[in-house]
N, C-alpha and C positions, 0 to 999 in steps of 0.2 A: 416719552413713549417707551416702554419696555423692552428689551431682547430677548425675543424668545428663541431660544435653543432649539436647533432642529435633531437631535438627535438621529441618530442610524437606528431605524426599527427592522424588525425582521416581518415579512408578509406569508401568511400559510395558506396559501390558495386550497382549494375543495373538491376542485373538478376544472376541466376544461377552459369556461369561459371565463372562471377567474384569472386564470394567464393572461386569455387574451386581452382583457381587462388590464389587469397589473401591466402586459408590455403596453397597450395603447397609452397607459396613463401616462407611462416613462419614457412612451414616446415624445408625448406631449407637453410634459411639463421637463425636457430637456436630461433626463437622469437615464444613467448605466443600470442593468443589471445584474448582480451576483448573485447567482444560485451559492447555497451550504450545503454541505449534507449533513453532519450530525450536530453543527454548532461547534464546532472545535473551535475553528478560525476566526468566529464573530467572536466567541468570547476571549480571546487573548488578545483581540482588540482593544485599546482604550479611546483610539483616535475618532473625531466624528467628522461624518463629509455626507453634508446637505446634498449632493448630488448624484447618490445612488440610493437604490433601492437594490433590498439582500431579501430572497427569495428559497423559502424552503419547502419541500415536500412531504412534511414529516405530517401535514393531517390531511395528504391527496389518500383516495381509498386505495388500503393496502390488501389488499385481495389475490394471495398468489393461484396460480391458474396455472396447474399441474396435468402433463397428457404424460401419463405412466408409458403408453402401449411406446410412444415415438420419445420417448426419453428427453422431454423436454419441459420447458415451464416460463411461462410470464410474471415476472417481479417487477414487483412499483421502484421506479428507484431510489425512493426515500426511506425504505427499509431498511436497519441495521441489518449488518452480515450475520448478527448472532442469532436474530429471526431465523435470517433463511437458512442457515444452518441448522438450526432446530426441527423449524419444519421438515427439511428434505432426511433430517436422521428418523423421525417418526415414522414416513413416507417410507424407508430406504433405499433413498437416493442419497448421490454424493455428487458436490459441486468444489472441486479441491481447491479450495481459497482459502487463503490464510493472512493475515495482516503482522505487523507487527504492533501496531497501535489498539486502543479498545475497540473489541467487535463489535462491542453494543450500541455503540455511540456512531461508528464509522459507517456508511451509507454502501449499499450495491451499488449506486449509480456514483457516488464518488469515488466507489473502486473504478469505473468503469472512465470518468471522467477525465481522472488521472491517468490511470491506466499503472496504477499503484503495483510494484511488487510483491510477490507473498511468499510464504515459507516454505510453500511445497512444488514452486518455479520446476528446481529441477529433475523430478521425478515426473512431472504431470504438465507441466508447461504454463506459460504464462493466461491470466484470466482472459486476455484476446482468445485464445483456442477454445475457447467455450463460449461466447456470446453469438450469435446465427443473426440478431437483429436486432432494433432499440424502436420503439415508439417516440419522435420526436416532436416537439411545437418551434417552430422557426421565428425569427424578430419580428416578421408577420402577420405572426397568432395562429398560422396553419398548421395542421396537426398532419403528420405523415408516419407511415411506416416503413423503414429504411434495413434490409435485409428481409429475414422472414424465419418458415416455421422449419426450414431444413437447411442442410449444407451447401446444396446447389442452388440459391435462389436469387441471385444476382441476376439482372438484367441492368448493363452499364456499369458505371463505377460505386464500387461498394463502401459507400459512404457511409456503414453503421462500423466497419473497420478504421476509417479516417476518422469520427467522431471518439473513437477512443483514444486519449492523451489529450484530448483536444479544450481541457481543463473547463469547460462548460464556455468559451468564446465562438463557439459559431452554433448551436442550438440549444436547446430544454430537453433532456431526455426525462421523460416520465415515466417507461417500463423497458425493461429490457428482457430479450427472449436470447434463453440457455437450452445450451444440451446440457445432460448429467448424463453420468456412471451411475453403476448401482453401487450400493455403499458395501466398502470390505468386507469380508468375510469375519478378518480381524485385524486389529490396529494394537499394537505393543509398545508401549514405549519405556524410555530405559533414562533414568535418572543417576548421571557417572558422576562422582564427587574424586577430584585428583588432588595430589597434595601437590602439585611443581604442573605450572603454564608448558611446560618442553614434554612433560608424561600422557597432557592431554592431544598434544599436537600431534606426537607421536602415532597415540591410539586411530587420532581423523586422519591421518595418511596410511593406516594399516587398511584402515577400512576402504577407504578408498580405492588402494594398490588393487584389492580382492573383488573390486568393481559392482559392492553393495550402496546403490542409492536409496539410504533414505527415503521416507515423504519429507520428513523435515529434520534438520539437522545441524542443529546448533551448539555455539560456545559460548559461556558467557563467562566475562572473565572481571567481573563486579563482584563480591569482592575475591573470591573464591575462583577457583579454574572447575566451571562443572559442564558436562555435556551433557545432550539432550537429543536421544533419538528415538524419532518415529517408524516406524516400521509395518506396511501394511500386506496382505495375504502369503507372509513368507513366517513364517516361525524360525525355518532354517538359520535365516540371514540375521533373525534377533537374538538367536545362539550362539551366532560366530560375532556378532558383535558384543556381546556381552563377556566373549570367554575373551577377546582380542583387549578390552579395554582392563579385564580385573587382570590382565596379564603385562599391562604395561603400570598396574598399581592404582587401578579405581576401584574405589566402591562401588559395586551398583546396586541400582534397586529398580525390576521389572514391574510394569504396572499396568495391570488389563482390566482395569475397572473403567469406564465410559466418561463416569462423574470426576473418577480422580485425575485421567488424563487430563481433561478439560480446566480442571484448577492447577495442573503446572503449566497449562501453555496461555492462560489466562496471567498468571502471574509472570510467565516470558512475557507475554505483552505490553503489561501491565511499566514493563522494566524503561523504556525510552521515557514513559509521561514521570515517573518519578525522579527521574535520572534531572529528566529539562525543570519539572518544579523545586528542583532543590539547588541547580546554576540555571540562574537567570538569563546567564550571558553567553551559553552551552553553545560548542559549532561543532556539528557534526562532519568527520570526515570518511568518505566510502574509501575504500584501497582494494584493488585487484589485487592479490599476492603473487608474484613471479619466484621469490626470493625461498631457498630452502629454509628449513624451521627453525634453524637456530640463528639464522639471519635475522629472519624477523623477529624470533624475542629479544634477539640483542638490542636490536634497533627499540622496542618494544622497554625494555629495562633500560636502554637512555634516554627516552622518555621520561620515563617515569621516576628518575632521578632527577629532571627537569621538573617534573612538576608531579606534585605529588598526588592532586584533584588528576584524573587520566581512566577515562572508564574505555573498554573495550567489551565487544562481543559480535559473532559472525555467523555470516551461516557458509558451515563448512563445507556443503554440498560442491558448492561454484566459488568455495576460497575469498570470499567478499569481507571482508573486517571493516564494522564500524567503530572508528574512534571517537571518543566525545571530549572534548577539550573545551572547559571551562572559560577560561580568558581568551577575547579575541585576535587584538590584535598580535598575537603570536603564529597566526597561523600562516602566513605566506611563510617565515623561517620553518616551522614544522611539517610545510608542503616541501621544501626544499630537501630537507635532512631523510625523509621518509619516501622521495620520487625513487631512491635505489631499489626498494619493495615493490614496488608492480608500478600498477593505474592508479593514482590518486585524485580525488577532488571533492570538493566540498558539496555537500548537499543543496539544494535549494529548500530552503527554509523547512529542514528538515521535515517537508512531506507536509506541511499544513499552509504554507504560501509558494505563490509561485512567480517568476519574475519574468517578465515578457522580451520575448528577443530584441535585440537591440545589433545597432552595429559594430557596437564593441566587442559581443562573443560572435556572433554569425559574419559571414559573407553578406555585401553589400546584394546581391545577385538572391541570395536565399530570401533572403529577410524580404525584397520584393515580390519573391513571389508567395509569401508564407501571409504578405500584407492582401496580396490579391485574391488569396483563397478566403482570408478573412471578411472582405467586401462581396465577396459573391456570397458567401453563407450569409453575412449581417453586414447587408449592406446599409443599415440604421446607425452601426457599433453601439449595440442595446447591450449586447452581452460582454464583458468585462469578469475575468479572473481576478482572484484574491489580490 
């Protein structure tokens, strides 16, 4: 008799009762479910496991449902960000998210599931201050609406706040309901090319000191020392950053075209998925900076006489440096050498897996009560994270 291969297929539900379909089936025939959102994380897979079913959104109807007058709007959450981003500039509206991975490919609802970082954090805050509610389907195939169409609409515990971070383990979000801004007046941004990592540093602590934030505000230091700022309805603040950076020895180059902005922060992004497709064995490391600037490049240039594979780049706004260090097991000694510079720790699967608490990093006490929240949302355990 033959073996036949159960492969990991992915399911594109249509509407409602395909869910409730797909969870009874996985009910029944004993399988977990993972939601995706853009396909990242299935496809870097190679491994197969007969006992889940991977569940994505990408052909539930995408129909964004915009109320201009109350400043807000309903998203499928199978939509790339680069959609909604498109739509809402047409519109003019502004929904301030930004990623560092591809927009296209990356989902609303697995920003939301995550509860993912983005580039423009500190000027505008994190994507929780814009989400008001989430349309959910529970392990039970019920469909609910959890928050609502305004700021005040909680009645009890506001569970569309708790399902953010909540990596798709305790329901299905299908739509989620935003406030927006209306889109800048104008956005500038400033492409600085430095010849020395200590010139650039200089300039992000000048800027700083004069207490200009940025929307977004980057280093990258692959292979070049170049910075990258955003700048929205101030021209002011894009004149003083532009005279503050050619004065500590950058080139800059101002750019106020829509299209071309869009293709340098696309090629910012674009920078992690090349960086990981070309070391396989890539570990990222986040770092708080404590340490003044010549600390850390020192520390930075013993590195990188250690090893000469060694990518960096940060956003300067909140001091945050991601290091990318090719070989792994070197990294407990390069957490060791590098804990003098701030907060240090390693990523979890740099943003495309996620690993479930255990009692080896939590409290015996947490971790119970993070299991009992879990059995009251899904008390089946249908739903399962990467």
């Amino acid at each position: 008799m033959p073996v036949v291969k159960i492969m990991k297929t992915i399911l594109y539900p249509t509407c409602h009762d395909d869910l409730v379909y797909i969870m009874r089936d996985s009910r029944d025939s004993d399988k977990t479910l993972t939601v995706i959102g853009g396909e990242t994380t299935f496809k870097k897979k190679s491994s197969e496991d007969s006992n889940k079913n991977w569940v994505s959104l990408r052909d539930f109807p995408d129909e964004i449902r915009l109320f201009p007058d109350d400043l807000t709007m309903i998203v499928p959450a199978g939509l790339s960000v680069d959609k909604v981003e498109k739509y809402l500039a047409r519109h003019g509206f502004f929904l301030p998210i930004d990623i560092a991975g591809d927009s296209d490919r990356v989902t609303i609802g697995g920003l939301a599931a995550t509860n993912a970082r983005c580039l423009r954090t500190a000027r505008y805050g994190t994507l929780r201050n814009y989400i008001l509610g989430m349309d959910i389907v529970n392990s039970r195939g019920e469909k609910m609406r959890v928050g609502g169409m305004t700021i005040k609409n909680v009645a009890g515990y506001d569970i569309a706040q708790f399902l953010i971070g909540s990596w798709g383990e305790m329901a299905l979000i299908t739509h989620l309901i935003f406030k927006l801004i209306p889109f800048p007046k104008t956005i500038e941004t400033l492409q600085i090319k430095f010849d020395t990592d200590l010139s650039a540093i200089q300039a992000m602590q000048s800027i700083s000191d004069r207490l200009i934030i940025p929307s977004r505000f980057e280093w990258i230091c692959a292979p070049s020392s170049l910075l990258l700022i955003e700048i929205d309805n101030s021209p002011e603040d894009t004149a003083m950053c532009q005279s503050i950076c050619e004065e500590k020895g950058g080139s800059s180059k101002l750019v106020r075209n829509f299209e071309e902005q869009q293709s340098i922060w696309r090629t910012r992004r674009s920078l992690l998925r090349k960086i990981l497709q070309k070391e396989q064995e890539a570990v990222l490391l986040t770092l708080q900076v404590t340490a003044d600037a010549k600390e850390f490049l020192s520390a930075m240039k013993r590195e990188r006489d250690i090893s000469e594979k060694f990518y960096l780049f940060g956003h300067c706004n909140e001091k945050i440096w991601h290091i990318i260090l090719p070989r792994k097991q070197a990294i407990p000694k390069r957490i060791a050498r590098l804990a003098d510079l701030g907060h240090i720790r390693e990523e979890v699967g740099i943003g495309y897996t996620h690993s479930r608490v255990t009692e080896n990093s939590e409290s015996k006490c947490k971790v119970d009560i993070q299991n009992r929240i879990k059995n009251a949302f899904d008390p089946y355990c249908l739903f399962q994270s990467r």
